[in-house]
NUKOL-877814 format. One record per residue: residue in three letters; x, y, z of N, C-alpha, C, O in turn; residue number from 1. Coordinates in nm, 3 decimals. Layout:
BEGIN
- Ala,X,Y,Z,X,Y,Z,X,Y,Z,X,Y,Z,NUM
...
***
This chain:
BEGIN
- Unk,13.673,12.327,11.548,13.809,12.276,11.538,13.824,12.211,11.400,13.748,12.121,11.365,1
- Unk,13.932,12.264,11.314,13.948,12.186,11.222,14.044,12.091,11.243,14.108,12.090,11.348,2
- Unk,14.065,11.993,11.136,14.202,11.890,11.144,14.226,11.893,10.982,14.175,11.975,10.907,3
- Unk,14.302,11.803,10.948,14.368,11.798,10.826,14.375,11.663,10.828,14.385,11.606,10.936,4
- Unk,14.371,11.579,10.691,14.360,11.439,10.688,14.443,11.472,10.533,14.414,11.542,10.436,5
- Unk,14.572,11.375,10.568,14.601,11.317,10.428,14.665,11.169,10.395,14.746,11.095,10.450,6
- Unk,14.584,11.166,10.271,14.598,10.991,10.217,14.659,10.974,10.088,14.645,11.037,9.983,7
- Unk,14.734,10.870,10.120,14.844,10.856,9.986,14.705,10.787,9.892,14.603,10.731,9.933,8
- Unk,14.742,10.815,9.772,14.688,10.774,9.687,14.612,10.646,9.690,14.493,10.639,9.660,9
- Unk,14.682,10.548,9.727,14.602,10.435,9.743,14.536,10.412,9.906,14.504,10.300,9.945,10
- Unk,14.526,10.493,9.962,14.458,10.516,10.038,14.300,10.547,9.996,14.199,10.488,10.032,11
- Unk,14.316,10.672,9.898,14.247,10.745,9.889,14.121,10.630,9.832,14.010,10.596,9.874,12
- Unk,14.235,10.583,9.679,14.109,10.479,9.597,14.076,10.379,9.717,13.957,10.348,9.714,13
- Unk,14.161,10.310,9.840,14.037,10.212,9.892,13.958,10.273,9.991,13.880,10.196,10.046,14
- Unk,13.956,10.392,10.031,13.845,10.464,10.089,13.722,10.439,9.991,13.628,10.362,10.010,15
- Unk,13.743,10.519,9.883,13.665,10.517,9.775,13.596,10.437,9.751,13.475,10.452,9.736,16
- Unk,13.674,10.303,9.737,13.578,10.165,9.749,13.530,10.158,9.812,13.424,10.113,9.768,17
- Unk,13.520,10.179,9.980,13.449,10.195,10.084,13.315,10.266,10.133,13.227,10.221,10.206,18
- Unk,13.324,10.388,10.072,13.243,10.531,10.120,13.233,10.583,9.971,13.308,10.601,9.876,19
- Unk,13.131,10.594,9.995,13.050,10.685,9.931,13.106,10.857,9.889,13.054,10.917,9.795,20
- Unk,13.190,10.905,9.956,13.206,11.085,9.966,13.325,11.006,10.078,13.298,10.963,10.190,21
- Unk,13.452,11.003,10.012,13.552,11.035,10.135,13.523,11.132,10.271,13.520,11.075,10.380,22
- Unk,13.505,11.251,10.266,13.476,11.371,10.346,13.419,11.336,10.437,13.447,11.337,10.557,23
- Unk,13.298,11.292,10.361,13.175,11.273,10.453,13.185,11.169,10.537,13.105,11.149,10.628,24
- Unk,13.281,11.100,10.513,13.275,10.961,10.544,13.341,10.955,10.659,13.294,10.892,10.753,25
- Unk,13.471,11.025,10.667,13.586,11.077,10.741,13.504,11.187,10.846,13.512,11.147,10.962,26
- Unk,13.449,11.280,10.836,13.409,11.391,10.891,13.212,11.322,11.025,13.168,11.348,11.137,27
- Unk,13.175,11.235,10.910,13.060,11.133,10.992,13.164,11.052,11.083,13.131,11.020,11.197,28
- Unk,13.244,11.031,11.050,13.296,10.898,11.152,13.363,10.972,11.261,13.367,10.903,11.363,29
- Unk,13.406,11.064,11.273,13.476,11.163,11.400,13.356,11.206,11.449,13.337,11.157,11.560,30
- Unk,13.267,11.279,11.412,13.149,11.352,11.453,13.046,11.206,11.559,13.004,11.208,11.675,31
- Unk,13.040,11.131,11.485,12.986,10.984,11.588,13.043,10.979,11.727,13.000,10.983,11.842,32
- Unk,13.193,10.965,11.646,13.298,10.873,11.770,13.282,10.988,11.920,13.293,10.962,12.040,33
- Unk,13.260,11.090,11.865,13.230,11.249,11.927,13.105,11.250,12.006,13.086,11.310,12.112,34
- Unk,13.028,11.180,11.945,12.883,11.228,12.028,12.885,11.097,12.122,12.841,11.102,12.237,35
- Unk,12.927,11.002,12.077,12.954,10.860,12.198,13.025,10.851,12.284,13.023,10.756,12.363,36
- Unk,13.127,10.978,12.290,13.216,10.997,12.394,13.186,11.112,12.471,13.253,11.149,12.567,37
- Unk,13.051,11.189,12.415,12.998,11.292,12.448,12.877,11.260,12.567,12.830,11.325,12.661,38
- Unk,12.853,11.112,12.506,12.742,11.082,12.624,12.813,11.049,12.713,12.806,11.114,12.818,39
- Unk,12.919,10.919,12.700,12.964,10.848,12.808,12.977,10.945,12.931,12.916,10.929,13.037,40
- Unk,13.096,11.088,12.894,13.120,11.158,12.963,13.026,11.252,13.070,13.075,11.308,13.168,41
- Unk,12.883,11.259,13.035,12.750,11.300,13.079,12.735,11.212,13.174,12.729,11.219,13.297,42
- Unk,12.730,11.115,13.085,12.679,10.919,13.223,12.752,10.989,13.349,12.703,11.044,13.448,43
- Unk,12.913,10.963,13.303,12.920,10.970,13.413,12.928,11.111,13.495,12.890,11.103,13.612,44
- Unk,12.958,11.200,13.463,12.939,11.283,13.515,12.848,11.343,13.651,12.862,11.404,13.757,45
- Unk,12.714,11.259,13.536,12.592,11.279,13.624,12.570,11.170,13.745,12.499,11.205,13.840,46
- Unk,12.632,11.031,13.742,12.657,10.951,13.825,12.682,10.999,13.963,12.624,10.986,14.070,47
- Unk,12.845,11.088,13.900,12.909,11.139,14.001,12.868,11.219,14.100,12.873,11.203,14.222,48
- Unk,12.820,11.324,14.020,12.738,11.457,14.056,12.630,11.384,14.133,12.656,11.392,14.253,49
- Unk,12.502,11.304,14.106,12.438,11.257,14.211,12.460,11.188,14.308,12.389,11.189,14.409,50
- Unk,12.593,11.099,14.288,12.616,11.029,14.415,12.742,11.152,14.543,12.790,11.120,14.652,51
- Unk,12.752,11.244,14.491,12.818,11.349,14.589,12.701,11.482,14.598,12.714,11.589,14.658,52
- Unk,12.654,11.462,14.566,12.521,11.580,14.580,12.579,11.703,14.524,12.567,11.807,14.590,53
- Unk,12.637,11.706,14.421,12.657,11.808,14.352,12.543,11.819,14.221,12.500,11.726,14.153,54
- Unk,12.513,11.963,14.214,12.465,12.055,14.127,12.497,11.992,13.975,12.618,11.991,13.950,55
- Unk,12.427,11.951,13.890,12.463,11.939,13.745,12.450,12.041,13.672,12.350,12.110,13.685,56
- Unk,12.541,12.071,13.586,12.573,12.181,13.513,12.450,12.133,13.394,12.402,12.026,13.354,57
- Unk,12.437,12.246,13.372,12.275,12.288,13.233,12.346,12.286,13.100,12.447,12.347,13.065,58
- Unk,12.282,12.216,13.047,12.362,12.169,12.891,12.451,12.082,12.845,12.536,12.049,12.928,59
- Unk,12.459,12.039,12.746,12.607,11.925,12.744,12.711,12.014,12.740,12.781,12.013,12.841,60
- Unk,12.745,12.097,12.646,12.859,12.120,12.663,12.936,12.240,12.867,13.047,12.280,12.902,61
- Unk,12.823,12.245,12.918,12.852,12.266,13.053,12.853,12.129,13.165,12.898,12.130,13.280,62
- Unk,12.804,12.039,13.108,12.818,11.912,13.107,12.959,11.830,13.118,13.009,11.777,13.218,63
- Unk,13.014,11.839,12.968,13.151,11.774,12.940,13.250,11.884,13.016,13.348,11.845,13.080,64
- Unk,13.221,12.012,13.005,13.316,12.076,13.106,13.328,12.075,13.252,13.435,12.108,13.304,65
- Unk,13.221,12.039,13.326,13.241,12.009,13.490,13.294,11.904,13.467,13.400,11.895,13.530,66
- Unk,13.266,11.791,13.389,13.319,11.641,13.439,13.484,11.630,13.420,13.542,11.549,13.492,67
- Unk,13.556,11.705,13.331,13.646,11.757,13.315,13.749,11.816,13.468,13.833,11.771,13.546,68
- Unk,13.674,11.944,13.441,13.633,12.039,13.586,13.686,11.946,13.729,13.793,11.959,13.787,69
- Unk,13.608,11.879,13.753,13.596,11.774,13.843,13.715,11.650,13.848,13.744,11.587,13.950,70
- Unk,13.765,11.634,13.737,13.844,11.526,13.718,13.732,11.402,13.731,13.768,11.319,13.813,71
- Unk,13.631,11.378,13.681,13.555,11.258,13.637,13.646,11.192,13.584,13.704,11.093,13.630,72
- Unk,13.677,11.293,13.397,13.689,11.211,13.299,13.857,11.284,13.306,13.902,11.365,13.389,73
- Unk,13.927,11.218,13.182,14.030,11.255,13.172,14.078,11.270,13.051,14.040,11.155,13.028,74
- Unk,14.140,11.312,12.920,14.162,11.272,12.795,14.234,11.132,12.762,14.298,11.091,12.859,75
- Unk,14.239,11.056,12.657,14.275,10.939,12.627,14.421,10.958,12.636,14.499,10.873,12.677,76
- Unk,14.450,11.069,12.597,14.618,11.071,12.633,14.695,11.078,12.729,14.810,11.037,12.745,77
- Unk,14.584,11.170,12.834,14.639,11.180,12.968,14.617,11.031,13.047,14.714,10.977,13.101,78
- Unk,14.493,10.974,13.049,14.494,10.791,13.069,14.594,10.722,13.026,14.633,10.625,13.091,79
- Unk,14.655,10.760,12.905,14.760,10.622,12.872,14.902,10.677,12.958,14.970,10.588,13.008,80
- Unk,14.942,10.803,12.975,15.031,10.863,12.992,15.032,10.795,13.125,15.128,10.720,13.144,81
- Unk,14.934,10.806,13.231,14.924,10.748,13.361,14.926,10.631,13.371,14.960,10.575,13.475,82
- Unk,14.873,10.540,13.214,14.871,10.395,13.261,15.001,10.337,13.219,15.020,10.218,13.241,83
- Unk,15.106,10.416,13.152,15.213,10.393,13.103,15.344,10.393,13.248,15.426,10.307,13.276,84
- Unk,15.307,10.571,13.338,15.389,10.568,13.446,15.359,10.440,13.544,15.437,10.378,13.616,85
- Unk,15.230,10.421,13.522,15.206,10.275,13.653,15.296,10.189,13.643,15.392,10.173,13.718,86
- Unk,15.253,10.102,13.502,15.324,10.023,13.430,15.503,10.013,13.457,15.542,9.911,13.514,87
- Unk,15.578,10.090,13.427,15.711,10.205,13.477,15.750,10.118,13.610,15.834,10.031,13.637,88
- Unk,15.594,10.217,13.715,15.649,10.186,13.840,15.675,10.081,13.887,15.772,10.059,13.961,89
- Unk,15.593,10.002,13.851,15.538,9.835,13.899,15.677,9.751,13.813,15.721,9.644,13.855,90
- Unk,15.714,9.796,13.733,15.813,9.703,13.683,15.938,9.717,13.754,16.020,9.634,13.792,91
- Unk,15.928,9.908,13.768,16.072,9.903,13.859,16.086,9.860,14.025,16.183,9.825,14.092,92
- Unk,15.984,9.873,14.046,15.934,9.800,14.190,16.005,9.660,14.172,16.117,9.642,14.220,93
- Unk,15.950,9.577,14.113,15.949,9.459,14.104,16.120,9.445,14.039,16.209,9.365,14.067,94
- Unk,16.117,9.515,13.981,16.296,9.460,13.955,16.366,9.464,14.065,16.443,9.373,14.096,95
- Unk,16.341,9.621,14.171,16.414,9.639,14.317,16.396,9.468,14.396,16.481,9.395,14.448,96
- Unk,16.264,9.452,14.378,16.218,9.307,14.487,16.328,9.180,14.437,16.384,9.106,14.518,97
- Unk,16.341,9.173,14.323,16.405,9.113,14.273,16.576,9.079,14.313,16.638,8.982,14.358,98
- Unk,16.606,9.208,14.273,16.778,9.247,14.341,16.811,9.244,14.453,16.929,9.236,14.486,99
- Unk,16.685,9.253,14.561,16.703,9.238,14.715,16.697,9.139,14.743,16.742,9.109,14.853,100
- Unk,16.639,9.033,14.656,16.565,8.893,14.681,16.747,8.806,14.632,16.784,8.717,14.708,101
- Unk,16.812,8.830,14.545,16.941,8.799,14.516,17.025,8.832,14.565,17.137,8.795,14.528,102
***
């Protein structure tokens, strides 16, 4: 998967001050954030999988796809999206309690 990264100029120079090789710097720091979200998703996975007596899939990346698969894990966007409708509900709930209560 590629992505595209762009930085205004003064972006660029206080990277620079920062890192060593912009690229590398940018391209190490996704690739990390990647393999730490690569385990978590295993943890649990395999949690899951042993506490329901299911079969663990062979390899990580058959790994991150059952837990997926399964609905373990979920993407960060699809989590906020859900923690956003809660949020929604509970407020409009509570406004109804409110208007009945008056």
């Amino acid at each position: 998967m590629d992505y595209t990264v762009t930085l205004t100029d003064t972006e660029k120079k206080s990277l620079e001050f920062a890192a060593y090789d912009n690229l590398e710097w940018i391209i190490n720091a996704a690739k990390e954030r990647a393999r730490v979200a690569k385990n978590e998703i295993i943890a649990l996975n395999t949690k899951h999988c042993n506490a329901n007596s299911i079969a663990i899939a062979v390899g990580e990346d058959a790994q991150v796809t059952q837990a997926y698969t399964l609905g373990i894990v979920k993407t960060a966007k699809v989590r906020n999206e859900e923690e956003l409708a809660s949020i929604k509900a509970a407020d409009e709930a509570a406004a109804k309690a409110n208007q009945t209560e008056n």
